[in-house]
TORKOL-982933 format. One line per 5 residues: number of its first residue (from 1); their letters; for each residue z, y, x of C-alpha. Coordinates in nm, 3 decimals, padded with zeros to 5 digits. Each point is the difference from the previous one (the first is absolute). Layout:
BEGIN
NUM	a	Z,Y,X  ...
END
This chain:
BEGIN
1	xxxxx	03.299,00.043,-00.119  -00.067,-00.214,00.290  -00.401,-00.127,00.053  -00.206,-00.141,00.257  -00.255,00.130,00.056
6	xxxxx	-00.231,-00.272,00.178  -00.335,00.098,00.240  -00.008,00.262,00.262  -00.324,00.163,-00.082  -00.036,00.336,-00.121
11	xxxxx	00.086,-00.111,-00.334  00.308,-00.217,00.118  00.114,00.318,00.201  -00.066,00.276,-00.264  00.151,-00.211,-00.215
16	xxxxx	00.329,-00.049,00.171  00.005,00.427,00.102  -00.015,00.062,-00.334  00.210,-00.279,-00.153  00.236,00.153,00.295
21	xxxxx	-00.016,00.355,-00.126  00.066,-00.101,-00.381  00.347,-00.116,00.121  -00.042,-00.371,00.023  00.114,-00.250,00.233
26	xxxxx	-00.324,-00.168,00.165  -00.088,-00.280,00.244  -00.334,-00.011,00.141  -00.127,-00.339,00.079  -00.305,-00.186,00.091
31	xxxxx	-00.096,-00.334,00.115  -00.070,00.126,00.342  00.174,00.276,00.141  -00.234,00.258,00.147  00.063,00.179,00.374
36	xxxxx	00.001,00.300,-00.140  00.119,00.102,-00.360  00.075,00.381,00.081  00.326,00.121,-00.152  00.078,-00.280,-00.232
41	xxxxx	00.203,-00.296,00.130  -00.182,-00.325,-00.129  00.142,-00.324,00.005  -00.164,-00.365,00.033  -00.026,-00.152,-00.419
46	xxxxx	00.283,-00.161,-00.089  00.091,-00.210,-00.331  00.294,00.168,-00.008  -00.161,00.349,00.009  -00.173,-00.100,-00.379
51	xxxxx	00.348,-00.104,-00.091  00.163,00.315,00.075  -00.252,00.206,-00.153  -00.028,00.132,-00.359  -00.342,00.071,-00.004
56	xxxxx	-00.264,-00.153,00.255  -00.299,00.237,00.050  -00.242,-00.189,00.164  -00.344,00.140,00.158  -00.321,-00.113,-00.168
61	xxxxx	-00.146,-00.212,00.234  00.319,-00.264,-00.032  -00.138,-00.278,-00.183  00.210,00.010,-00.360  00.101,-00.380,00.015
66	xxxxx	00.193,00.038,00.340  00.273,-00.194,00.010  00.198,00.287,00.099  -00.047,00.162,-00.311  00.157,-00.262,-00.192
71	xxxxx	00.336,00.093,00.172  -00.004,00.345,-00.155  00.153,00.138,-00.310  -00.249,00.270,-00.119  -00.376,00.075,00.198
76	xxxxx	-00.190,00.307,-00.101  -00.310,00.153,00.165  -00.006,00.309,00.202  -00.242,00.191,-00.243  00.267,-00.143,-00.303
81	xxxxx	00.269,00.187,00.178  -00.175,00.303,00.125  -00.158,00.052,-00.337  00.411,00.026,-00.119  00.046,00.283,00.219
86	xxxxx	-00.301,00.195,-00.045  00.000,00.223,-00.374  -00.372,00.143,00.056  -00.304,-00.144,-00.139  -00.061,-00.300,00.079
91	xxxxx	-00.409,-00.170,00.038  -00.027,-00.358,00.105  -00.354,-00.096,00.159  -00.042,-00.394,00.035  -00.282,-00.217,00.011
96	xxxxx	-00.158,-00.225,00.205  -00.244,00.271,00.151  -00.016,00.398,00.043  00.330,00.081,-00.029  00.071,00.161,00.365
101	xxxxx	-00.336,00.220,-00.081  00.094,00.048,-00.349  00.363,00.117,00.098  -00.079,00.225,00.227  -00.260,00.161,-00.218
106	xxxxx	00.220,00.036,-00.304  00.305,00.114,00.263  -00.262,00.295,00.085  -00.103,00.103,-00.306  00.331,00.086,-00.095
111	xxxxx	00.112,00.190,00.318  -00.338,00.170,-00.006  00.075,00.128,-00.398  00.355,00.157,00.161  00.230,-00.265,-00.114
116	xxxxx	00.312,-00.173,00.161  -00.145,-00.338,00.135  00.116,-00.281,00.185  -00.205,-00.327,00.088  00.126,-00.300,00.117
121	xxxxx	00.055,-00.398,-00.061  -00.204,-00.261,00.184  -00.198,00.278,00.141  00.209,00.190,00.274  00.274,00.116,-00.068
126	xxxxx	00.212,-00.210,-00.152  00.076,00.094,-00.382  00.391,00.011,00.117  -00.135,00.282,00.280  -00.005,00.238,-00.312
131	xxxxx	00.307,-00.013,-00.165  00.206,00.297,00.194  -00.284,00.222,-00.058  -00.030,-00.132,-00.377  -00.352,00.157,-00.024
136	xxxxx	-00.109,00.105,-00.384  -00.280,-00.218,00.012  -00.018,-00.384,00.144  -00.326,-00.149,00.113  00.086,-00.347,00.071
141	xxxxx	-00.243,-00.290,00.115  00.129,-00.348,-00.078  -00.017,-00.364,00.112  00.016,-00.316,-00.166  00.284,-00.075,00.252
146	xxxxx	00.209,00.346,-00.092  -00.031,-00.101,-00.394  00.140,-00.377,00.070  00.369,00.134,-00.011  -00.042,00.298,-00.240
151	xxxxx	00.281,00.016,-00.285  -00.058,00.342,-00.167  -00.235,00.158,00.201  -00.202,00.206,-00.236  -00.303,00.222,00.068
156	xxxxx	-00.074,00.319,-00.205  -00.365,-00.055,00.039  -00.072,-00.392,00.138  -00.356,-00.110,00.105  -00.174,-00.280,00.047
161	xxxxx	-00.317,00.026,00.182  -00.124,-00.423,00.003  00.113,-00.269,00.069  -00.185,-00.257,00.229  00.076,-00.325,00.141
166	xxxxx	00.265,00.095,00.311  00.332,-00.149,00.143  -00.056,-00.306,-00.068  00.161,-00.110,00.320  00.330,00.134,-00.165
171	xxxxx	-00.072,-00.034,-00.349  00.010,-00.343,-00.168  -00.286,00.073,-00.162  -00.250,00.242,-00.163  00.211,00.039,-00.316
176	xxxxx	00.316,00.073,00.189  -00.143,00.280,00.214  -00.191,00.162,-00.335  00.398,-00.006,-00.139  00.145,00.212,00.253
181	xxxxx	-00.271,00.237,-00.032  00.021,00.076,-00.322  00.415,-00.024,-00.043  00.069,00.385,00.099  -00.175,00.043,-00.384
186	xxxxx	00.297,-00.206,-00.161  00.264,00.272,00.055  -00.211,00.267,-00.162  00.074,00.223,-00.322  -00.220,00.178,-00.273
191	xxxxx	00.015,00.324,00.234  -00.132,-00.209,00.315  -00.399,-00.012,00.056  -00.168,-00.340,00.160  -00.316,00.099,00.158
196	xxxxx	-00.227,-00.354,-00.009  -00.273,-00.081,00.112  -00.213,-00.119,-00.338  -00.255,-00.221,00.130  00.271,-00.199,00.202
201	xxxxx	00.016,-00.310,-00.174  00.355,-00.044,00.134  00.118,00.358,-00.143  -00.109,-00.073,-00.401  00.370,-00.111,-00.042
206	xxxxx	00.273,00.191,00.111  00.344,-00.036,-00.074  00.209,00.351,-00.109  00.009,00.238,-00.220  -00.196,00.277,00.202
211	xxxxx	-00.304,00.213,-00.133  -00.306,-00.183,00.141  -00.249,00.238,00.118  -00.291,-00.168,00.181  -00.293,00.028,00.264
216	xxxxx	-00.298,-00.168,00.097  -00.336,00.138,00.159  -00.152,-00.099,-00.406  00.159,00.202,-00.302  00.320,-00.204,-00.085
221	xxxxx	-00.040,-00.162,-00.349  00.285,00.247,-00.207  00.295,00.183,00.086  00.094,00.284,00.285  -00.172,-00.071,00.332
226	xxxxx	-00.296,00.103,00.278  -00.293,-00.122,00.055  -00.363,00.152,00.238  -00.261,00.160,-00.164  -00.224,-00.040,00.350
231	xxxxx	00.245,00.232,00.242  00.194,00.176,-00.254  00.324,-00.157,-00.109  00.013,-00.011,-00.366  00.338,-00.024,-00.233
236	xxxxx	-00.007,-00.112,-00.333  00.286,-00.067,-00.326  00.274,00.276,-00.032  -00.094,00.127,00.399  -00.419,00.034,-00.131
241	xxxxx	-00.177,00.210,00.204  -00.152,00.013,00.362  00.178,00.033,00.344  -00.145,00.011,00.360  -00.299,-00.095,00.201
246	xxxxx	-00.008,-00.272,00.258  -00.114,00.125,00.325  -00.392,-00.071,-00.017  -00.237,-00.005,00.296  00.232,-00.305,00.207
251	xxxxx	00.029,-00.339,-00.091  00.367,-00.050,-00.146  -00.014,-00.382,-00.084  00.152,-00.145,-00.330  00.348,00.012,00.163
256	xxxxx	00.035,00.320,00.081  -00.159,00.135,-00.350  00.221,-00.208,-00.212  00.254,00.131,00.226  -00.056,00.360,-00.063
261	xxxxx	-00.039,-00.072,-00.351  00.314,-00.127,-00.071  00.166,00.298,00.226  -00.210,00.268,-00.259  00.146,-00.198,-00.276
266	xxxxx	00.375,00.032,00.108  -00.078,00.359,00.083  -00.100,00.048,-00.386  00.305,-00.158,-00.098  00.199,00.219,00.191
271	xxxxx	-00.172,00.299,-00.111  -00.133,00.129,00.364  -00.325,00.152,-00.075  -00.329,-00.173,00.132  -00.149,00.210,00.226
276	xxxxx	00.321,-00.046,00.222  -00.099,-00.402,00.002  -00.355,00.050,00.054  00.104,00.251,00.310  00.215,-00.278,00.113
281	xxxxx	-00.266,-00.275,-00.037  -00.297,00.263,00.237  00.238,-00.011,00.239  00.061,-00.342,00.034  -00.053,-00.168,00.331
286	xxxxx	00.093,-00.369,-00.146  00.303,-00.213,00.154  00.004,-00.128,00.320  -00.166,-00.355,00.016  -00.089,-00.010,-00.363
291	xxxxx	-00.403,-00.016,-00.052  00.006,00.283,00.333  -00.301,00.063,00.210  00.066,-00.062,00.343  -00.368,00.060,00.200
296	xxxxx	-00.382,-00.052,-00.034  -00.171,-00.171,00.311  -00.331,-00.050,00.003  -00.047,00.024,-00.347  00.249,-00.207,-00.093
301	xxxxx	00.313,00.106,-00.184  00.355,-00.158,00.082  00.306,00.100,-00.262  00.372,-00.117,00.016  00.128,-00.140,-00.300
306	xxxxx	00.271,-00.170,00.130  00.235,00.065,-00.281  -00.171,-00.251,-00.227  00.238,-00.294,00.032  -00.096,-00.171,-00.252
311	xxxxx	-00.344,-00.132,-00.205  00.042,00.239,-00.241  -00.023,00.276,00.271  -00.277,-00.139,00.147  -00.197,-00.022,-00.336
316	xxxxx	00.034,00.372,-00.063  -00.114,00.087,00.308  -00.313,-00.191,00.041  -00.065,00.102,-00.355  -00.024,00.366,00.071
321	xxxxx	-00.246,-00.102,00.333  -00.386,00.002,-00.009  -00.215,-00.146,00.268  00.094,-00.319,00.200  00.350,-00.022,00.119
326	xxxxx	00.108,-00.193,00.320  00.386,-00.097,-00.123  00.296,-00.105,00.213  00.257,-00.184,-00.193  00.298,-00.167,00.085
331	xxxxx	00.333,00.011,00.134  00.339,-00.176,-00.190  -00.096,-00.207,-00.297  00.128,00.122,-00.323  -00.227,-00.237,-00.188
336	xxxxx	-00.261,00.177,-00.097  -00.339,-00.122,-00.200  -00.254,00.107,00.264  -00.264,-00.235,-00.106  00.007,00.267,-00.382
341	xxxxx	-00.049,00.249,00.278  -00.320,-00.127,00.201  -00.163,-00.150,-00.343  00.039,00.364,-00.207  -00.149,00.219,00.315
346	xxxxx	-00.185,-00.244,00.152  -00.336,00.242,-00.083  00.185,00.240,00.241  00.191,-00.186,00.298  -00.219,-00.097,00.283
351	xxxxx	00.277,-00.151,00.175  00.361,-00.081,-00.021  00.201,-00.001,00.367  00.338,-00.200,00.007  00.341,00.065,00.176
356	xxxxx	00.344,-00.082,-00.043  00.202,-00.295,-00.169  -00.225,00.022,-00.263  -00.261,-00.012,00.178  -00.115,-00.398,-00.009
361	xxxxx	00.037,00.022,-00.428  -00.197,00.312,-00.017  -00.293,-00.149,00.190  -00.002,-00.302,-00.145  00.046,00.157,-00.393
366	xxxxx	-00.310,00.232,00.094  -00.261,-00.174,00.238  -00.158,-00.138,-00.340  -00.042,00.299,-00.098  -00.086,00.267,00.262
371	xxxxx	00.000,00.011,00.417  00.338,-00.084,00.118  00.153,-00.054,00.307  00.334,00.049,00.219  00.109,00.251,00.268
376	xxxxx	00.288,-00.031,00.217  00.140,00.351,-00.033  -00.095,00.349,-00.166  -00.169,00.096,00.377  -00.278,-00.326,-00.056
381	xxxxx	-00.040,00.052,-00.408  -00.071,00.389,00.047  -00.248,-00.079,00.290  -00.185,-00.333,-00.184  -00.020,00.289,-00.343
386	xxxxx	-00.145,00.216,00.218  -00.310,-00.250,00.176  -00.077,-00.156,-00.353  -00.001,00.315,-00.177  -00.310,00.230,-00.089
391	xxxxx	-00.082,00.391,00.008  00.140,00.076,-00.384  00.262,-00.293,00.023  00.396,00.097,-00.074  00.252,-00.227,00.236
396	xxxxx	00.300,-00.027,-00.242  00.345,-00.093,00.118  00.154,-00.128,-00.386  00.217,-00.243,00.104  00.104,-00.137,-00.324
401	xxxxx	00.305,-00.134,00.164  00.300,00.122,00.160  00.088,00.150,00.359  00.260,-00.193,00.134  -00.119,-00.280,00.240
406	xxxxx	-00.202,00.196,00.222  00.105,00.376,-00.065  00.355,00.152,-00.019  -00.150,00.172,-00.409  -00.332,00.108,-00.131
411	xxxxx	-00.008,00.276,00.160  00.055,-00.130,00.345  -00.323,-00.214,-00.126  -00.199,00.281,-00.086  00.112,00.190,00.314
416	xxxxx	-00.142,-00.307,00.237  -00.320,-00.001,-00.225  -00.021,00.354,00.064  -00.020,-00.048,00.380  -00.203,-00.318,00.014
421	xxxxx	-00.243,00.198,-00.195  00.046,00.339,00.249  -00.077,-00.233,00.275  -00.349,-00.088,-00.096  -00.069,00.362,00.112
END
């Protein structure tokens, strides 16, 4: 078969290696060709390259209405074709929020209980990374963007944490974005599980014919599922019967809780015992840049949640916060309701500090609301937090916006947080 496999990133590349090793004829293309593209010969995007090809597999952060795409004969997804290749067991995490943390935490549970597991998808590596090794077990986390060129692409166990506004600089609007979320759920049988969220508005209707099994921090209202009983993770329905304790004595936040909630759940569904998930969860340190303490000076506490790009984000986290919280937003506009934000914590936010493109529409959503003003760069926002705030006052970095026109990614944000706050010292 001959593809094209378009964007040199480390999906673009894995991609083409493995598309390479299956016997294939490929061309790797991008719009710009890079200095440096290792072993792989890449060639400037041509028309005729999407004529040539039989299948098109495109990286998810090309837009899906490209004009180039309209040349080609037949465009699937990375994860659609990885998930092909790979004859393990396959769990999809997507959602608009905690599915790197939720991953990750699933992904250990498994190895930790002795089985064969691989993780991949939108969180490093690629899903494509896995198919030589072909592990027994897939943990897979998984974009909006991955699912908007999906065909068959079928999880054994697919999850759907919440959905919250986000994207909406690439989605047409809110009902567009909600429909790639939930489309993985179409191509599932009577032998699949969907693991939903039950007090998501957006996840009472799901298409597919999956067993539903549910989750919410409240006793779901029938059916298989998990809910908390104060720390203890609670299953109820044909799974009845009580799992493991949340790590007690630190403040988790909401995220993280409903995080390790679902992860217990999909551990009871694959029949690993709970003590191994509650061993797991005690020695959790948290993600990088998600809801992580970063230093206390003079009293006042300064944490890194640069991963929340989006409101949604941003509401969980001040959510799980007592005291008064100094906030820095900002950064690229996804179009975001900030002024929902300010009004439904106002009780809590002594301030809100500006930066970025979306700076001027944060400020001016807000200042009717609570404190507001702008700051040039992270350096000036970290250093006004720190004069305005109190002994007892948390300086939170939850953007509720994306990285890209002032940092190279969120964590390249939360890394130049980190230092502006170090340099108070």
């Amino acid at each position: 078969m001959r593809i094209v496999v378009w964007g040199t990133g480390r999906t673009g590349l894995d991609t083409a290696r493995e598309m390479i090793r299956q016997g294939h004829e490929v061309r790797l293309v991008d719009e710009k060709v890079p200095r440096q593209s290792g072993e792989l010969p890449v060639s400037l995007l041509k028309e005729d390259d999407m004529k040539w090809a039989d299948l098109v597999i495109p990286s998810p952060g090309i837009p899906r209405f490209h004009s180039m795409l309209g040349c080609a004969k037949k465009v699937l997804s990375e994860i659609e074709v990885a998930a092909r290749l790979l004859t393990g067991t396959l769990i999809a995490v997507t959602g608009s929020n905690g599915k790197t943390t939720t991953t990750t935490l699933i992904h250990r549970i498994l190895t930790r209980a002795g089985l064969d597991a691989g993780i991949g998808g939108n969180i490093s590596p690629p899903l494509i990374s896995l198919v030589e090794r072909n592990p027994q077990y897939i943990v897979a986390e998984i974009s909006s963007f991955q699912l908007e060129w999906i065909e068959h692409f079928r999880p054994r166990i697919g999850i759907c944490l919440n959905i919250t506004p986000d994207h909406l600089d690439r989605y047409r609007d809110m009902d567009e974005y909600v429909f790639y979320k939930k489309i993985m759920f179409r191509n599932q049988q009577e032998d699949d599980i969907a693991v939903l969220n039950a007090a998501d508005p957006y996840l009472r209707t799901v298409e597919g014919r999956a067993r539903r099994v549910g989750f919410s921090f409240n006793p779901p209202s029938s059916g298989d599922g998990a809910f908390l009983e104060g720390s203890r993770v609670c299953f109820q329905g044909s799974i009845a019967g009580q799992g493991p304790m949340l790590p007690e004595g630190r403040d988790l936040g909401n995220g993280l809780k409903e995080d390790m909630l679902v992860s217990a759940l999909v551990a009871r569904l694959l029949g690993v015992d709970s003590s191994i998930s509650q061993e797991v969860f005690a020695d959790f340190e948290g993600i990088h840049h998600r809801f992580e303490h970063v230093a206390t000076i003079d009293g006042v506490s300064f944490v890194d949640d640069s991963k929340a790009t989006n409101v949604g984000a941003l509401e969980t986290a001040l959510s799980g916060m007592r005291g008064p919280v100094i906030l820095i937003l900002g950064g690229k506009d996804k179009g975001g309701d900030f002024s929902h934000i300010a009004r439904r914590f106002s009780d809590r936010i002594r301030m809100v500090i500006a930066i970025g493109e979306a700076a001027g529409r944060i400020v001016q959503e807000v200042s009717d609301i609570v404190d507001a003003e702008y700051a040039s760069d992270m350096e000036q926002a970290v250093k006004t937090a720190f004069e305005r705030a109190a002994s007892g006052d948390t300086v939170l970095l939850s953007p509720g916006c994306a990285s890209f026109d002032m940092f190279q990614s969120y964590a390249h944000r939360g890394e130049v947080f980190r230092q502006c706050v170090h340099s108070i010292r």
